[in-house]
C-alpha positions in Angstrom: 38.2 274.8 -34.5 40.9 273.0 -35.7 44.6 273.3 -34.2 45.6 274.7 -38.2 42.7 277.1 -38.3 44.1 278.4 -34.6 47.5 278.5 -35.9 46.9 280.6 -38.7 43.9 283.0 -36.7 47.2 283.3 -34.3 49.5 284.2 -37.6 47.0 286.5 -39.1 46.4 288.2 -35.5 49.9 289.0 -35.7 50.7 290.3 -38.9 47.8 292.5 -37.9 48.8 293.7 -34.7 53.0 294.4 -35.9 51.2 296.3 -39.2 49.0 298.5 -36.7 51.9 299.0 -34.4 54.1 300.0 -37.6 51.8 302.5 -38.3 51.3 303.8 -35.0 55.3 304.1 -35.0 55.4 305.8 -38.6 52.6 308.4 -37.7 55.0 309.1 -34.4 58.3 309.9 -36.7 55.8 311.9 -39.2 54.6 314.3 -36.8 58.4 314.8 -35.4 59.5 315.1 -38.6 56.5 318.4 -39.2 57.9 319.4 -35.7 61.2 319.9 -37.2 60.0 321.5 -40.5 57.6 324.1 -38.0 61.2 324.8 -36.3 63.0 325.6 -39.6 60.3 327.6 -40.7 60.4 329.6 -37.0 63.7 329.9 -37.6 63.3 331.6 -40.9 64.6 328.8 -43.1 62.0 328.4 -46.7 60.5 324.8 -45.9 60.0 323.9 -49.8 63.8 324.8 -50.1 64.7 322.5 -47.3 62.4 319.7 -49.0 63.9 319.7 -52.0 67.7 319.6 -50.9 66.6 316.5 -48.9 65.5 315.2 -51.9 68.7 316.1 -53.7 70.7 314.9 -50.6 68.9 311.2 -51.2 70.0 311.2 -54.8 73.1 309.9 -56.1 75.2 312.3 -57.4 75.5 310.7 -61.7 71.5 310.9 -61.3 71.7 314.3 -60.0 73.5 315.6 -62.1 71.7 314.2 -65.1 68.3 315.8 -64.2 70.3 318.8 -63.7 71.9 318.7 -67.5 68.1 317.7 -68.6 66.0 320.3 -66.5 68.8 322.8 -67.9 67.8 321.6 -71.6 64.6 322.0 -71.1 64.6 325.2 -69.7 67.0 326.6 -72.1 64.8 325.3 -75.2 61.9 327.1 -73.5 63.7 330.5 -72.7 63.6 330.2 -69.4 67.6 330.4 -68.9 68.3 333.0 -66.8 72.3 333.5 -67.6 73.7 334.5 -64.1 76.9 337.8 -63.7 79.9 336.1 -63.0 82.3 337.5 -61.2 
């Protein structure tokens, strides 16, 4: 074999090996993070709720709030507004 075909076997070996240990890694964090989600939930916290204001949380606010002002427009043209006692 020549000293190329070495050098890339060697190259290829170890994008292999850093992808497998990258997913080793990301499996690791994915199972902590369902540790934390099993804790919430033992704690009496709505997992789906939690979810969904991490989403929110990863949004910036102008988005947000524009799929807020749409989902509300939808939901009003569908009668689904439910109009809230105020105080």
């Amino acid at each position: 074999m020549s000293e190329v075909q070495e050098v890339a076997q060697d190259q290829l070996r170890s994008y292999v090996e850093r992808v497998e240990r990258l997913e080793e890694e990301k499996q690791t964090i994915a199972d902590d993070i369902k540790d934390v989600y099993a804790e919430a939930k033992g704690n009496g916290f709505d997992t789906k709720v939690l979810r969904k204001v991490i989403s929110l949380r990863k949004q910036d606010a102008n988005e947000r709030a524009e799929q807020d002002a749409i989902l509300d427009l939808y939901l009003e043209a569908l009668g689904m507004v439910v109009d809230l006692p105020k105080n």
